[in-house]
N, C-alpha and C positions, 0 to 999 in steps of 0.2 A: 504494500500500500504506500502511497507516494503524497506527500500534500506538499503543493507548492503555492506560496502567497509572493507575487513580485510585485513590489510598488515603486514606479519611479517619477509619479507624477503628482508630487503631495506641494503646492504651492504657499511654502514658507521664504520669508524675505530672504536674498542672499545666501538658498540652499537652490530649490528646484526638486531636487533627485531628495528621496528617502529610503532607509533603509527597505527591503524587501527581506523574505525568510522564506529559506528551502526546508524542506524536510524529507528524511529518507532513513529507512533501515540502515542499523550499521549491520556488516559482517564484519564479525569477529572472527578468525583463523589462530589455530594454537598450532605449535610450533611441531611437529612430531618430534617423539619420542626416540631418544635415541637408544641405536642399538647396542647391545651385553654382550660380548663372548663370554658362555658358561663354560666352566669344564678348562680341558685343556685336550691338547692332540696325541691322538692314541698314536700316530706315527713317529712322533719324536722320540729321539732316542732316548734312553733315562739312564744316569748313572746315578745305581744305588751305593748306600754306605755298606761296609764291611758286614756289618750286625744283620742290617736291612737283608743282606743278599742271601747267607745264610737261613735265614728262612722263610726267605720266597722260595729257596731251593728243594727245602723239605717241603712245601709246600705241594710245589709244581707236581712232584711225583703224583698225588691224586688229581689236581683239581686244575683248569682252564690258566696256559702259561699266559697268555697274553691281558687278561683280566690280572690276575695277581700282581702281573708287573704292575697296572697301570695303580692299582689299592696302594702297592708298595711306595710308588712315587707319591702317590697324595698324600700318605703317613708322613713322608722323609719331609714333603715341603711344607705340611703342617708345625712339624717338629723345628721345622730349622726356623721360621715365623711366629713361634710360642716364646714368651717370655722364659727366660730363667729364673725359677724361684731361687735359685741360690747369690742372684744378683740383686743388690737392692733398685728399687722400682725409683726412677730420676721422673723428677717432675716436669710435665711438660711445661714449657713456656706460652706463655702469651701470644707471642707473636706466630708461632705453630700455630695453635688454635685458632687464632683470627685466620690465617694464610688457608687452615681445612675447612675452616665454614663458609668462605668464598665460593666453594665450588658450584653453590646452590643457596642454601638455606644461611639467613643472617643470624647470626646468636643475639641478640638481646639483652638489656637491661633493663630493671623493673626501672630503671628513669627512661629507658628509650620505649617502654608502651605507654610509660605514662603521656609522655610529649604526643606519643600517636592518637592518646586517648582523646588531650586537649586540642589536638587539631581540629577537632570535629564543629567544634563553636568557632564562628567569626572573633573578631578582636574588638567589635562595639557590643558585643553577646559578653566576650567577659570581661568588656570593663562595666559594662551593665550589673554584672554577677557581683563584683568587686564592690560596685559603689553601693549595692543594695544591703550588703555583710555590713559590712561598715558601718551604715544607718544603723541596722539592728546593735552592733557592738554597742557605738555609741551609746547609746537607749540604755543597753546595761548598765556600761562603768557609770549611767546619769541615776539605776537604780542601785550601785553597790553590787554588781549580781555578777557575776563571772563573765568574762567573755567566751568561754570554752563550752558551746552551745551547741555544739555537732552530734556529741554522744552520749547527749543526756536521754533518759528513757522519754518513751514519746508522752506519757503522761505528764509528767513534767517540761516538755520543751512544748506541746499544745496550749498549757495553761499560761507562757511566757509569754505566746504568739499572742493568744484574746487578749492580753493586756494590751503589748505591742502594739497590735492592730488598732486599738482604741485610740492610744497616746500617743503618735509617731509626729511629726509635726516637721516642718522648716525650718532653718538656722533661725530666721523671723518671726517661726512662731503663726505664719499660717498654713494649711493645710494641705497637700498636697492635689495637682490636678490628677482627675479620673487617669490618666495613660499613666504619670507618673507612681500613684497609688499601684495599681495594679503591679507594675514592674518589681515592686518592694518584694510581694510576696512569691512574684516570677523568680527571682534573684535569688531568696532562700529555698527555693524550689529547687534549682538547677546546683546549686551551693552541698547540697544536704546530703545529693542522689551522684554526686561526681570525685572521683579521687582527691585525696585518699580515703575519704568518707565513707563514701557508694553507701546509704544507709539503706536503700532500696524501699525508702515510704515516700505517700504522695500526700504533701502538707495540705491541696486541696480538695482532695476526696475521699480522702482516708475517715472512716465513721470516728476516730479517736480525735481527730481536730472539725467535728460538726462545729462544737460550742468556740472555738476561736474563728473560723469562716461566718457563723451566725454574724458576731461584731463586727466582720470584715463587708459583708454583704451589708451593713446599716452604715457603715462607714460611706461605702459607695451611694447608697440612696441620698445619704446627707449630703455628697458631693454635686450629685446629680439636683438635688433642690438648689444647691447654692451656685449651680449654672459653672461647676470645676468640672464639666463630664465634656467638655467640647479643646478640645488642642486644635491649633489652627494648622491645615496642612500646608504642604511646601506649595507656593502659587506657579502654575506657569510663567516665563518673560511674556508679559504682554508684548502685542504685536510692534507697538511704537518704538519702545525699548529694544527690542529684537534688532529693528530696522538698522538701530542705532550704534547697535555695539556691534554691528558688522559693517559697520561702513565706517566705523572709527579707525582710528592707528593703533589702539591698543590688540585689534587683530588683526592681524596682517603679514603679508610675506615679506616686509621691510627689512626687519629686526629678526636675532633670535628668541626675542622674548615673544613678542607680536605672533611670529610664528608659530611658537609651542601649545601658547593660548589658542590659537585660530585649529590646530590639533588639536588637542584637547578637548575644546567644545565641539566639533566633526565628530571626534568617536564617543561622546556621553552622546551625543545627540542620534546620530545615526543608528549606534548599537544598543540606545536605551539605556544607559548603565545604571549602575542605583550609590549616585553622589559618590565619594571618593572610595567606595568598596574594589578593593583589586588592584587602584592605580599606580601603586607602587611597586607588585609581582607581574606589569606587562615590561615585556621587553621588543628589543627589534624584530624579534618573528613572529610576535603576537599574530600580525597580523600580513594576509599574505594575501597578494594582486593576484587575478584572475578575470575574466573574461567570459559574459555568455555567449549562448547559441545566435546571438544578433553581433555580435564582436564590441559587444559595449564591456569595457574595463571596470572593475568592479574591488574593491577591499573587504575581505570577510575575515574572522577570527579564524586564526589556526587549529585551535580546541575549543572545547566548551569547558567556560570558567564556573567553579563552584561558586555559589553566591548565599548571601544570608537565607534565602526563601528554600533557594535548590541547595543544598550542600553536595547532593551528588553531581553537579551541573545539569545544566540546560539539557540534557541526553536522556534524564531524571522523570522527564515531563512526560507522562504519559505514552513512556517508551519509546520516542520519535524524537530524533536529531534535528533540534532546530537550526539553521545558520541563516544569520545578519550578515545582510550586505548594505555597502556604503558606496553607491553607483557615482561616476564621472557626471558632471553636466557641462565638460568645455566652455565654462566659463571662468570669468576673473577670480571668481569664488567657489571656484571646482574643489571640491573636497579632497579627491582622488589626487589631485595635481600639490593641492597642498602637503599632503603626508605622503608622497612620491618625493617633492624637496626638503620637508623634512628627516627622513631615513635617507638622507643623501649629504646630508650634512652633520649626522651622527658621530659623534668619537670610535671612534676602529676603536679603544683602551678598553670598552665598558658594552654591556649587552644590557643593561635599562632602554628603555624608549625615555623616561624623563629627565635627559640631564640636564646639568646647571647651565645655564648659555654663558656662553665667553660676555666679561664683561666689554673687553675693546675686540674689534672685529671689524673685516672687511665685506663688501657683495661678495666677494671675489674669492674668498677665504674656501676651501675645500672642507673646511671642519668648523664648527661655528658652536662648537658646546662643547663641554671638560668631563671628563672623564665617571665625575659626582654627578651621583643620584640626586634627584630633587626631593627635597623633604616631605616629608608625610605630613606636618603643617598645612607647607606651602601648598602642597595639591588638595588639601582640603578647606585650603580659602580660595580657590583659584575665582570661584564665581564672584565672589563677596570682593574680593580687588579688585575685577573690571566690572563690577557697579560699579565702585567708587571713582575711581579713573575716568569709566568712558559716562561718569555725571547721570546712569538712570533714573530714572525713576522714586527708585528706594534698592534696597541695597537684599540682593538675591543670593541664595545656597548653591551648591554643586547641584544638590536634589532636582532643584528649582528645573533643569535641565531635562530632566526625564517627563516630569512634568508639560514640560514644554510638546516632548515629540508624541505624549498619548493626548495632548490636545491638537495635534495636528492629526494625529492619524483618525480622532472622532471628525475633525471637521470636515477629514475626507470620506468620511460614511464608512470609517473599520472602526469594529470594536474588538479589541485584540488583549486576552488575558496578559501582560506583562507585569 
C-alpha cells in the first residue's frame, strides 16, 4: 500500500513550494547468517601422542581403524586446549575481554543500560521531571519532612501527595496554571517508575492514592473556576510579519548569519519541526537532494528523526514511512538554492549543519563558518532574535514556526495530523 501527499503549490509570502510527504513500506533485509565449519576432516593426516597411539592400537584390533583414529585426535586436541589444573589460572585482562566481545555482542555496564534506559525521554521531558522533584522536595525541607521520598511505603508517600497536592503554590504564592499543575504530578509520575527507583506504581490510578487524586481533581476545578485552565498556544507569524522578515537582511544570502537564519526557518518551516527539538543532532547529511519523476529538485531528510510525540520516529506512525520534502521554486527565495549554498560553505573540520559563522569574511570566501557548533541557547532563540531585529510585530518562538506551516496547509484545504 502506497500513500503519496505532494504539495507544491501552498501560497505563502517568499516561499511558493511547500513541503509535500511520501509514504511507502520499508523492506527490511537481514544480513545472512554466516557459515560454521563443524567437525574437522576425516582426511587429514593426524599425528597422535605416544600414550594416544598405544591404545588406539589395542583398540583397532576389534573395532572400525578409521573412526578410532579420528575419536583419538579429538581426545588429543581437547586435551592439549584444557586448562592445567596444576597451573595457577592468570586473570584475564581487560583489554582481552573488550577485544572478544567485539566480535558481536557488547558487554555492558549497569551505567551503560542505564544511559540507554534515559535515552528514551526527550531532554525538555526530563528537565520537566527535574523541575517537578524539586517542587515536591522543596515543599518538604518547607515541612521539616525528609527529602528521600522514593521508597517510602505507598501509604505513606499517598498521604504526602493529598497534602502536596492541596498546598503547592509559586515562589509568589499564586497558584499554578491548569498545564503547569498537571505536569507536577506528571513529573512525580515519571520520577517514581524510572531508574534507579522503577517502583512500578501509578501515582494516578493506583486505588491507594484515590484520596490524594480526590484533592488533586478539586484543585483543578478551582483552577478551572479561576479561569488558570486556558495557556495560551504558540501563534502562527501573521501574514504581514511573515512578509517582513523575508524581505528583511536579517534573512538573507548576504551574510553568514543572514544565511543560517534564512536555513533554519526553510527546514522548521518546510519539514514542520517542533521548535528547537533535534537542532542541534542535524548535521550535513541530515538532509539529502533528490529529484522527482517531473525533474523538479527536491531536499528531504535522510532518516526519520525521533521526536517528543514519536520517540520511535516518524516510521512509528501507523507503520508507514513518512518523508518531507522541501521543493525548488527558482526563485530569489528558493529554499532549495539557499541550503545548496549553504552546505557549500560549511567547515570541511566539523559534520554539524549549525556552525558559528566567521565573524570577518568574504562573498568570495570558500568556507564562511568555524568549525563550532552553534549553541543550544542560540538555536532556541533563533525566532525571538529576528523578531526583535527585523522590528515584528511582537516578539515570536521557534514553535511559532510550525505553527505557521499547519496554518498554511488549513488555508490550502489539508488537514494533516502533524
Amino acid at each position: 500500500m502506497r500513500e503519496i501527499l505532494d504539495i507544491k503549490q501552498v501560497n505563502v509570502p517568499g516561499s511558493g513550494k511547500l513541503v509535500g510527504c511520501i509514504g511507502e513500506p520499508v523492506e527490511i533485509v537481514e544480513d545472512p547468517l554466516p557459515e560454521f565449519l563443524l567437525g574437522f576432516d576425516p582426511n587429514e593426516e593426524v599425528e597422535l601422542d605416544e600414550e594416544y597411539r598405544e591404545v588406539i592400537e589395542k583398540m583397532m584390533e576389534e573395532e572400525d581403524d578409521m573412526l578410532l583414529l579420528c575419536i583419538a585426535a579429538e581426545i588429543q586436541k581437547q586435551a592439549a586446549t584444557s586448562p592445567n589444573l596444576d597451573q595457577p589460572v592468570q586473570e584475564t585482562k581487560p583489554e582481552m575481554q573488550q577485544q572478544a566481545s567485539t566480535s558481536r555482542f557488547k558487554i555492558l555496564t549497569e551505567e551503560d543500560l542505564l544511559k540507554i534506559e534515559s535515552d528514551r525521554e526527550e531532554k525538555t521531558t526530563k528537565r520537566a521531571t527535574k523541575w517537578g522533584v524539586k517542587v515536591f522536595k522543596d515543599w518538604c525541607q518547607s515541612k521539616e519532612l525528609s527529602t528521600d521520598f522514593e521508597l517510602l511505603p505507598i501509604d505513606a508517600l499517598a498521604e504526602l501527595l493529598r497534602e502536596f497536592y492541596g498546598a503547592v503554590r509559586q515562589k509568589n504564592g499564586n497558584m499554578y496554571a491548569l498545564p503547569t499543575y498537571r505536569g507536577l504530578r506528571s513529573a512525580l509520575q515519571r520520577h517514581l517508575n524510572s531508574a534507579p527507583f522503577n517502583r512500578n506504581i501509578n501515582i494516578q490510578s493506583n486505588p491507594q492514592f484515590n484520596a490524594a487524586n480526590h484533592v488533586y481533581m478539586g484543585v483543578i476545578k478551582r483552577l478551572k473556576r479561576l479561569g488558570l485552565d486556558v495557556s495560551e498556544p504558540h501563534p502562527a507569524i501573521s501574514n504581514g510579519d511573515l512578509q517582513k522578515m523575508l524581505s528583511s537582511k536579517k534573512l538573507s544570502k548576504e551574510d553568514p548569519r543572514s544565511l543560517q537564519r534564512l536555513v533554519w526557518f526553510y527546514l522548521e518551516f518546510h519539514f514542520c519541526r517542533r521548535g528547537s527539538e533535534g537542532l542541534r543532532e542535524l548535521r550535513k547529511d541530515s538532509f539529502i537532494a533528490r529529484e522527482d519523476d517531473t525533474g523538479a529538485r527536491y531536499y528531504t531528510m535522510a532518516y526519520n528523526e525521533a521526536t517528543k510525540n514519536h520517540p520511535g520516529g516518524e516510521e512509528s506512525i501507523g507503520g508507514k514511512t513518512k518523508m518531507k520534502r522541501m521543493y525548488e521554486t527558482k526563485t530569489d527565495t528558493c529554499p532549495v538554492a539557499a541550503l545548496d549554498l549553504y552546505l557549500s560553505k560549511l567547515s570541511p573540520e566539523s559534520d554539524c549543519l549549525f556552525q558559528r559563522p566567521r565573524d570577518k569574511f568574504k562573498a568570495s570566501d570558500d568556507v564562511w563558518y568555524t568549525k563550532q557548533a552553534v549553541g543550544v541557547n542560540t538555536l532556541g532563540s533563533m525566532l525571538r532574535e529576528i523578531s526583535k531585529e527585523a522590528g515584528l510585530s511582537r516578539i515570536y518562538t521557534n514553535h511559532s514556526v510550525r505553527a505557521t506551516t499547519i496554518r498554511s496547509l488549513n488555508d490550502a484545504g489539508l488537514k494533516l495530523g502533524l
